[in-house]
N, C-alpha and C positions, 0 to 999 in steps of 0.2 A: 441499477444495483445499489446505489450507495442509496436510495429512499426506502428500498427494504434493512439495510443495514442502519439508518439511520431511527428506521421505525421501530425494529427490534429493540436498538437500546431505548428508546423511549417506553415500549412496555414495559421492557426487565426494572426501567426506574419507577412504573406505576406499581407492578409487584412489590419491588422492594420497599416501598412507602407503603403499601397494604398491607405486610410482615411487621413493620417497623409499628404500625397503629393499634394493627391485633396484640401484639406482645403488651403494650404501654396498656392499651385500654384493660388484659387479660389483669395485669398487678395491678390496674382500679378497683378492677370488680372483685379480686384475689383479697385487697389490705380496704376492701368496705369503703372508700372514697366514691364510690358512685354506686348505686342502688340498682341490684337486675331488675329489679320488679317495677321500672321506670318502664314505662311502653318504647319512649325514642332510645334507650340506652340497651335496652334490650333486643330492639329490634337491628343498631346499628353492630351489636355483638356477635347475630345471628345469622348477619350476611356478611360479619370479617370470617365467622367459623365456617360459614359454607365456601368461601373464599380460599381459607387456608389449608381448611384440612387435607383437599387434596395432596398439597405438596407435603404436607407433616406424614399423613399416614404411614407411608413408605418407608420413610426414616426413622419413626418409632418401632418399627418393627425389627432395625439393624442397631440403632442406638442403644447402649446399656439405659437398663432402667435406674435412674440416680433418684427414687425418690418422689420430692417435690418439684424439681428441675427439670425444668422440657429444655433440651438442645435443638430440637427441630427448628426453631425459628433462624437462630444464629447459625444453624449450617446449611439452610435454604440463603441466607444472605451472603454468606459467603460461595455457594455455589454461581449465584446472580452476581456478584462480585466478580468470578474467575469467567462467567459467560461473556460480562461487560468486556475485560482487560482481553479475550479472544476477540472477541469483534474488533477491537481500537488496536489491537498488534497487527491483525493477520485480514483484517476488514481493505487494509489499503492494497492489498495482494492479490484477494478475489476480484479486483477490477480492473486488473490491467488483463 
């Protein structure tokens, strides 16, 4: 039991490092610092979007629209945040 809970949080940490690159790399290609129309920049953009969107869609849809400002990322990370701090509180309980 504790190598599925230990595995879990290791995904939730590859998630949230995929969240965290999508955003960074989004305000590259947002403020012109890195060029779509690069084949590798392009193509590493089109597999964090195929990556991310899942978990954004849903959210944008209950999210107020602000605009230019996507919250989805920052409230997928904080969901991942509160999944992590459940496993590490209540993870030592499912095993006895």
């Amino acid at each position: 039991m504790l190598a599925i809970l230990n595995t879990l949080v290791f995904v939730l940490n590859i998630v949230w490092w995929i969240v965290v690159v999508s955003a960074i790399l989004s305000w590259l290609l947002a403020f012109n610092i890195l060029d779509y129309r690069n084949n590798f920049v392009r193509t590493v953009a089109d597999a964090l979007y195929r990556l991310t969107e899942p978990m954004y869609r849903p959210l944008r849809r209950v999210l107020p629209n602000l605009g230019g400002i996507d919250l989805s990322p920052l409230v997928v990370l904080v969901i991942i945040f509160f999944l992590q701090q459940l496993i590490y509180q209540y993870g030592p309980y499912l095993l006895r």
